[in-house]
C-alpha positions in Angstrom: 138.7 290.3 8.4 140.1 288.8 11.6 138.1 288.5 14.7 138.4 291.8 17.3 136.8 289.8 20.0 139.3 289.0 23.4 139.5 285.0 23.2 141.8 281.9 23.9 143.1 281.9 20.2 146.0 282.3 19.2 145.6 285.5 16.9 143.1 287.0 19.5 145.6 286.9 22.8 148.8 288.6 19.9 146.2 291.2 19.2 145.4 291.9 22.4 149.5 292.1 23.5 149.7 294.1 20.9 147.0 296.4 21.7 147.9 296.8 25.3 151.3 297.3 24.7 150.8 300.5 22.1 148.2 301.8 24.7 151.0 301.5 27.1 153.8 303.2 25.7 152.0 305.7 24.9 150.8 306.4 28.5 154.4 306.2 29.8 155.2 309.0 27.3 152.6 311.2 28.0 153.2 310.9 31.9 156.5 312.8 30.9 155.4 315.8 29.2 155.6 318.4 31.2 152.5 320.7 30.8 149.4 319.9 33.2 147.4 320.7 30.0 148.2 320.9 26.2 145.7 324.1 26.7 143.3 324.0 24.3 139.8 325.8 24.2 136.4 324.4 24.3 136.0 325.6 20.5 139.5 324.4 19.4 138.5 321.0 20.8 135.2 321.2 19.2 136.9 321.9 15.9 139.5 319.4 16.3 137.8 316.4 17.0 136.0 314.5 14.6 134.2 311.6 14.2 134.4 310.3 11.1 133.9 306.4 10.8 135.6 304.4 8.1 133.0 301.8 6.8 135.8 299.4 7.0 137.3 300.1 10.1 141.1 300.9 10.3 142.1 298.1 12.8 143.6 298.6 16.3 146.7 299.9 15.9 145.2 303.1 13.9 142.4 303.1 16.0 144.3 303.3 19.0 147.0 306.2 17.6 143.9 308.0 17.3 142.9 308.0 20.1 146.1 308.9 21.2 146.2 311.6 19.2 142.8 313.0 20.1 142.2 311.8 23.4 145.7 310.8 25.2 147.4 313.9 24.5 144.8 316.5 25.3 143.9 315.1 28.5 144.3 316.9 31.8 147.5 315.1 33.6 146.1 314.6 37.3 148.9 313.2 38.5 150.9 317.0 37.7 151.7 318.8 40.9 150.1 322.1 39.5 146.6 320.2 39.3 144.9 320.9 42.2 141.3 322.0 41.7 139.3 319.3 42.3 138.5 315.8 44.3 140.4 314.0 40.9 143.1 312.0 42.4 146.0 310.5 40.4 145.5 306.9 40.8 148.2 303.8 42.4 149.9 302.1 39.5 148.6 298.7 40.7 144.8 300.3 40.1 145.9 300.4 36.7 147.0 297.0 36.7 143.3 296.1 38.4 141.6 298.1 35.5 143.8 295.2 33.3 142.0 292.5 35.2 138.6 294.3 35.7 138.3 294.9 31.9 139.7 291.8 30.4 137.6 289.4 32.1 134.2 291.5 32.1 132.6 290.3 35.0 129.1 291.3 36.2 128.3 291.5 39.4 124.5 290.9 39.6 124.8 287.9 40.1 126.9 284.9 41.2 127.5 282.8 38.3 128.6 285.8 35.9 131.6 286.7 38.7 131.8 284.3 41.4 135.3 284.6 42.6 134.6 288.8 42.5 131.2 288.3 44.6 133.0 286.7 47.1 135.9 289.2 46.9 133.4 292.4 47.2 131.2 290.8 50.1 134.1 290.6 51.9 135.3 294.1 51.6 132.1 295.4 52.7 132.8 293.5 55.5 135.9 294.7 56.1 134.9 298.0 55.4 132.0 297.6 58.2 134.7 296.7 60.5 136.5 299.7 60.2 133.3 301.9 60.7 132.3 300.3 63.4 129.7 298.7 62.7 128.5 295.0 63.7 130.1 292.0 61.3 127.8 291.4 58.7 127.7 292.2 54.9 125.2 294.8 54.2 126.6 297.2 51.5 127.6 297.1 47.8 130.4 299.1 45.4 128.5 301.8 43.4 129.8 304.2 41.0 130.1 307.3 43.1 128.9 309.8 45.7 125.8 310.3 44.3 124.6 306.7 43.6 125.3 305.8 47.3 123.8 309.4 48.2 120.5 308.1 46.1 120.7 304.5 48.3 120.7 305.9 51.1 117.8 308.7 51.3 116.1 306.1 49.0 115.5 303.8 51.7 115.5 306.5 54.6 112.3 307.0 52.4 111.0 303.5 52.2 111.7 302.5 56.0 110.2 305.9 56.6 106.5 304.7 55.0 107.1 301.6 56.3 107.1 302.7 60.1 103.8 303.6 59.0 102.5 300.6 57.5 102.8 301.7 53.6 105.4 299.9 51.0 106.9 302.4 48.9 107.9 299.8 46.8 104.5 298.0 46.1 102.0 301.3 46.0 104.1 304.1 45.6 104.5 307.6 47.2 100.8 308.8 49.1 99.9 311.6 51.2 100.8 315.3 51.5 104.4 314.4 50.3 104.6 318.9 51.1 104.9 317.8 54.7 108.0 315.6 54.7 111.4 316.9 55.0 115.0 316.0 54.9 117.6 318.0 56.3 121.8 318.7 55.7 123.9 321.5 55.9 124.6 324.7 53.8 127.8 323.0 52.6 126.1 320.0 51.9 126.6 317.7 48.3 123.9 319.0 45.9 123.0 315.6 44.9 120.9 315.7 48.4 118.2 317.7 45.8 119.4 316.0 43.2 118.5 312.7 44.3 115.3 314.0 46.6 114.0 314.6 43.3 114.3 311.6 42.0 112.8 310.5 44.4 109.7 312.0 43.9 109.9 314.5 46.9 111.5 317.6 45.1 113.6 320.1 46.4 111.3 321.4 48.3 111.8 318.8 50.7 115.5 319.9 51.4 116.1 321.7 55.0 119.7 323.6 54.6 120.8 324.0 57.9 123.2 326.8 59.1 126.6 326.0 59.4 129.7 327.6 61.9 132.2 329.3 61.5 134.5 325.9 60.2 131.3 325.2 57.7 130.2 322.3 59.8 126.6 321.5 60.4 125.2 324.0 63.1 123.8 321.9 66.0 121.7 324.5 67.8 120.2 325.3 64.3 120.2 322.3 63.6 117.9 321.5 66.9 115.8 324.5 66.2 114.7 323.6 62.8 113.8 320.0 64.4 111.5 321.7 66.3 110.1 324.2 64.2 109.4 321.1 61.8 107.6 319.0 64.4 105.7 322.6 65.5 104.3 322.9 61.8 103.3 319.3 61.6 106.2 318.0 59.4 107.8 314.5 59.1 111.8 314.8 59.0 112.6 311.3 56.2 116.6 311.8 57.3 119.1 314.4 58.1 122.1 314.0 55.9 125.7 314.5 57.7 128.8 315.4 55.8 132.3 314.3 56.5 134.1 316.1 54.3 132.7 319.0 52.4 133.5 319.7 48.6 135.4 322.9 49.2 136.0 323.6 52.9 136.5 319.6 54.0 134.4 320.1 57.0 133.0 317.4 58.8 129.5 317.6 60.7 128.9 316.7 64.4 128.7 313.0 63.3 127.9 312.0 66.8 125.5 314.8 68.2 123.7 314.5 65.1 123.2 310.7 65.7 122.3 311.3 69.7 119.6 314.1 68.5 118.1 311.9 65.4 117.7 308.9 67.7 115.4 311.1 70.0 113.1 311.5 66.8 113.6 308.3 65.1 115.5 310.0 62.1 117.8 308.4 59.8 121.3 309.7 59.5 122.7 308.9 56.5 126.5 310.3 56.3 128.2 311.4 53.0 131.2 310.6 53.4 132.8 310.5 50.2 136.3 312.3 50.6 136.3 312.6 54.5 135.9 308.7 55.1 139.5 307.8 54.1 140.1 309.1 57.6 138.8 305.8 58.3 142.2 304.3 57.8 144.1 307.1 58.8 146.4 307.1 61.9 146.7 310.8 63.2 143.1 311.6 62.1 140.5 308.4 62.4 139.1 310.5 65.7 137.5 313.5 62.8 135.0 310.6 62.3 134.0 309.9 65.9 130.4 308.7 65.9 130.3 307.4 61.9 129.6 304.2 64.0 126.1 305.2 64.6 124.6 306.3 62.0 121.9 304.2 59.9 123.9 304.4 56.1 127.4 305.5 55.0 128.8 306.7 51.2 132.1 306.3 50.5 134.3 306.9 47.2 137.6 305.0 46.7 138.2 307.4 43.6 139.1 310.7 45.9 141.4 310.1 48.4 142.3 306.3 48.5 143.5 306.9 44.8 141.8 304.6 42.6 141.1 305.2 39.1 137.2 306.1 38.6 134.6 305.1 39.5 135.2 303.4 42.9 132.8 303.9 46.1 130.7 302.3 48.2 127.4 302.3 50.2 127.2 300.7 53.5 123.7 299.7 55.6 124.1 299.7 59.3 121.3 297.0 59.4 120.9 294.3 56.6 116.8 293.9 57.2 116.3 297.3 55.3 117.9 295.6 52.5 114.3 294.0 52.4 112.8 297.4 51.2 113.9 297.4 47.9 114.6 293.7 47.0 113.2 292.1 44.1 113.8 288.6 42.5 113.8 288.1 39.2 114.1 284.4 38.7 116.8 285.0 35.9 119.0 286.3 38.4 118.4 286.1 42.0 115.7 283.4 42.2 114.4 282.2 45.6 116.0 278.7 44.5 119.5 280.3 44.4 118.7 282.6 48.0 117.9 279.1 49.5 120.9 278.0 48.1 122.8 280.4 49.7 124.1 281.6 46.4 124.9 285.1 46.7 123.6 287.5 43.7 124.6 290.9 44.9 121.6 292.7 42.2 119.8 292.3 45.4 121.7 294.9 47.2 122.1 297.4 44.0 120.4 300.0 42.4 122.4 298.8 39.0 122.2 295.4 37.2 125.3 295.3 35.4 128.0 296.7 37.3 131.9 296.4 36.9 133.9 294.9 39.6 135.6 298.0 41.2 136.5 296.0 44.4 139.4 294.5 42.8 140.9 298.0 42.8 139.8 298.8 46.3 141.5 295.0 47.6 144.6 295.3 44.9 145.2 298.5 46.6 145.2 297.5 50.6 147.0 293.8 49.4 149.8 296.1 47.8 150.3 299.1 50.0 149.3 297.5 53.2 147.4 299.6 55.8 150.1 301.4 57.0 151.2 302.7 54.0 147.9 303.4 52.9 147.4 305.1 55.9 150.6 307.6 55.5 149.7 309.2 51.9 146.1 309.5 52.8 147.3 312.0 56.2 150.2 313.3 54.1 147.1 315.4 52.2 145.6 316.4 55.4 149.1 317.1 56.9 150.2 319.3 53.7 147.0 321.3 53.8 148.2 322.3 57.6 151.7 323.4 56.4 150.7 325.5 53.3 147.6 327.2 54.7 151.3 328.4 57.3 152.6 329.5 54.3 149.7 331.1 52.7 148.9 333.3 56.1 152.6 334.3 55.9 152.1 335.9 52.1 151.8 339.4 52.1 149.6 339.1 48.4 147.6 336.6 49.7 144.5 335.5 52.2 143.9 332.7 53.8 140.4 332.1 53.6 139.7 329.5 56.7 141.8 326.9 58.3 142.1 323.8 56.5 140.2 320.3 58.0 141.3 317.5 55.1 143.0 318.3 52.5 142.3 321.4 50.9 143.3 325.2 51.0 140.8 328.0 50.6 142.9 331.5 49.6 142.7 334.1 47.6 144.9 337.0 45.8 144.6 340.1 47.6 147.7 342.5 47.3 148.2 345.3 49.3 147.5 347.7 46.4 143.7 346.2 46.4 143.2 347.1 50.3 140.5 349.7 48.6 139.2 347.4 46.1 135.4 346.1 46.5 135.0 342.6 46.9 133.4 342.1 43.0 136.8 343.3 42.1 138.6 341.5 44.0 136.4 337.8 43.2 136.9 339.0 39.3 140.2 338.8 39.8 140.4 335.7 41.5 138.5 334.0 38.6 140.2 335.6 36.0 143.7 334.1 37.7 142.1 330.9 37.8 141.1 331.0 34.0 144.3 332.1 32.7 146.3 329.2 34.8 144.1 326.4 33.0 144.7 328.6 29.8 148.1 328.5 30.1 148.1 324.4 30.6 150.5 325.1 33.3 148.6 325.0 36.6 144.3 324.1 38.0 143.1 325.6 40.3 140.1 325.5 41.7 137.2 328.7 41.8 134.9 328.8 44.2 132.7 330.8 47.0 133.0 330.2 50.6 131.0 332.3 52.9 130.5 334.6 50.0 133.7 335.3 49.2 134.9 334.0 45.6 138.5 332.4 46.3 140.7 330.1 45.0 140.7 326.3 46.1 144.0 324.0 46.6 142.4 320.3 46.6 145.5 318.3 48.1 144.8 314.9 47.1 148.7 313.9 45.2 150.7 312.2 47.8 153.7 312.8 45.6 153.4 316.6 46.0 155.5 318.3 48.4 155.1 321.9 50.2 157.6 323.2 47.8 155.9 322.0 44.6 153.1 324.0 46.4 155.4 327.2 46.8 156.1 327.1 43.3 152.2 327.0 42.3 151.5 329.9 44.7 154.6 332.0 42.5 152.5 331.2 39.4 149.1 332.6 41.3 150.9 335.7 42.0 152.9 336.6 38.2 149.5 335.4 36.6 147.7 337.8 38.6 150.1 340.7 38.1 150.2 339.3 34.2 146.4 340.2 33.9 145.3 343.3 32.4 143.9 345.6 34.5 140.7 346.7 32.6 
């Protein structure tokens, strides 16, 4: 049997050619079919896919048309004009050519002398990435996988330097008192890993304040005040309020600044989620919908929304390095105090994972390639498109603009003339039912969802390749779908 493992030799670096090549052709070719989706069901997948190991393994090159087969072609194409549902961008070529680099030479990033060039590389991004926030030159901050992990960070140790005003190490004695009394607040429209995580925590949902939003589903500031107050009246302790630039569906973005000005009065933590909304921070006609992200105590950020890079990608940023402290632990395989008075970086210290790929290259590929001003242009072409079709949409006899758009994404909905009658569970049926028979179809997804209790369809428009007339031609589909339906 020959050796499968990526080496120096000779055979291993043909193999891998070879490997990569196949992998690659076959990507080219599917880019060019032209369905979003081949448009199979959950149950035909089910029945289609097997796994069926031979006990002597087929080799790469059957192993790979397998996949292929199974996986390649039945894979949603997020780079197709018609897929619009979600926050899944279609991703730069050279992030591809990263993911080459990234996965070939395996790097960890725990600790210095698994990937030293890429520790170096990541630390300064952070700093970079500090820079453009605002915040004062240092290196606090670390990649993570997603929203969510850096959500978890950041209420994580809004918890710790919490107890630790008070004397008490989360870290060394655990949670202690009435843990009923403590509270974190963020808006309606808020990510639901805020429970997610606050229950992971050890604090529940309970803990979780939801805040009213306006009319624009941003955070409500009087309510926001109010519930402050009513908090402090029954004898509660608010952990952090958690602001939102850049909602899942509307693409709202909180009062960053008054939110700051009122938790520094209390001595709150802000932590911002700004997964989709902080590409803004290179943007050049929008950086100003982020005014005040400078102040705030801890920042998420996602490279794998709207700085197209292939997942996962994001960040968490720490305004101030000391609360590092509050969860670091040394584990003299990895980050021993010999190293640390080395100054040998081993970034485990700044992580909630141990292993962890090196998703910077991507992140530094992509500025070194584009350059900021480029970069810049497709991230506002999403924000500007969103502008011009929601125009569009408001001009459309059969359908309803839902709210204005604030990044990149279009709330609508059907609603003909000949439903003026029609109750709204008729009219949200519909609206599903349209939304269904597009992914059905493979030809078009679009997004589902309820805004302000109203069930409507969602444009997400991350594709900077997509043009206001590829749009037009996805809002005809909307409409012949609808009238398509069966009206039982």
């Amino acid at each position: 049997m020959t050796n499968p493992i990526l080496a120096a030799s000779a055979q291993s670096t043909e193999a891998y050619q070879q490997a990569i090549a196949q992998s690659s052709a076959a990507v080219v070719k599917w880019l060019q079919q032209p369905e979003m989706y081949q448009g199979k069901t959950v149950a035909e997948l089910r029945e289609r896919i097997t796994l069926d190991f031979n006990p002597q393994g087929l080799g790469n090159q059957a192993a790979i048309e397998r996949a292929i087969e199974y996986f390649l072609k039945d894979s949603l194409s997020v780079h197709h004009p018609q897929c619009v549902a979600h926050l899944h961008c279609p991703s730069l070529v050279v992030s591809q050519a990263a993911e080459v680099l990234i996965n070939a030479t395996n790097q960890s990033m725990d600790s210095w002398d698994q990937s030293p060039s890429a520790t170096i590389i990541e630390m300064k991004l952070i700093e970079w990435l500090r820079t453009q926030v605002g915040y004062q030159p240092g290196d606090a901050g670390v990649f993570t996988s997603g929203g969510t992990q850096s959500n978890l960070m950041g209420l994580m140790l809004a918890r710790d330097a919490f107890f630790a005003r008070q004397g008490h190490s989360i870290q060394q004695d655990g949670l202690v008192g009435n843990l009923k009394k403590i509270k974190v607040f963020c808006s309606e429209n808020a990510h639901f890993s805020v429970q997610k995580n606050m229950a992971l925590l050890g604090l529940g949902y309970q803990s979780v304040t939801l805040v009213k939003t306006d009319r624009f589903a941003r955070m409500d500031l009087n309510d926001l005040k109010e519930k402050v107050a009513q908090a402090q009246a029954n004898g509660e302790q608010i952990l952090a309020i958690v602001a939102t630039a850049g909602t899942t569906d509307a693409g709202a973005i909180d009062p960053l600044r008054d939110i700051a000005a009122l938790a520094a009065e209390h001595q709150i933590w802000v932590h911002v989620d700004a997964a989709w909304g902080g590409a803004l921070l290179l943007s050049e006609q929008y950086r100003d919908y982020l005014d005040g992200i400078e102040l705030v105590d801890s920042i998420t950020l996602d490279f794998h929304k709207q700085f197209f890079q292939t997942i996962s990608c994001g960040a968490f940023l720490l305004k101030e390095a000391r609360h590092y402290e509050l969860m670091r632990y040394q584990a003299a395989y990895l980050n021993s105090e010999f190293d640390e008075a080395q100054g040998v970086p081993n970034l485990v210290s700044k992580s909630l994972q141990t292993t962890r790929r090196f998703d910077a290259l991507k992140l530094w590929m992509g500025l070194e390639a584009l350059g900021q001003k480029q970069y810049a242009a497709i991230i506002d072409h999403g924000v500007t498109l969103a502008q011009q079709v929601a125009a569009y949409v408001a001009e459309q006899p059969n359908l309803e603009l839902v709210m204005q758009p604030q990044l990149a994404s279009v709330l609508f909905r059907y609603r003909p003339a000949s439903l003026a009658g029609a109750d709204n569970a008729a009219i949200a049926l519909l609206n599903q039912r349209i939304g269904d028979a597009l992914l059905d179809s493979g030809r078009a997804n679009v997004g589902v969802t309820e805004f302000d209790g109203v069930t409507c369809l969602k444009m997400t428009l991350l594709n900077p390749t997509v043009t206001l007339e590829d749009i037009k031609v996805l809002l005809a589909l909307v409409e012949t779908t609808a009238q398509q339906l069966p009206t039982a």
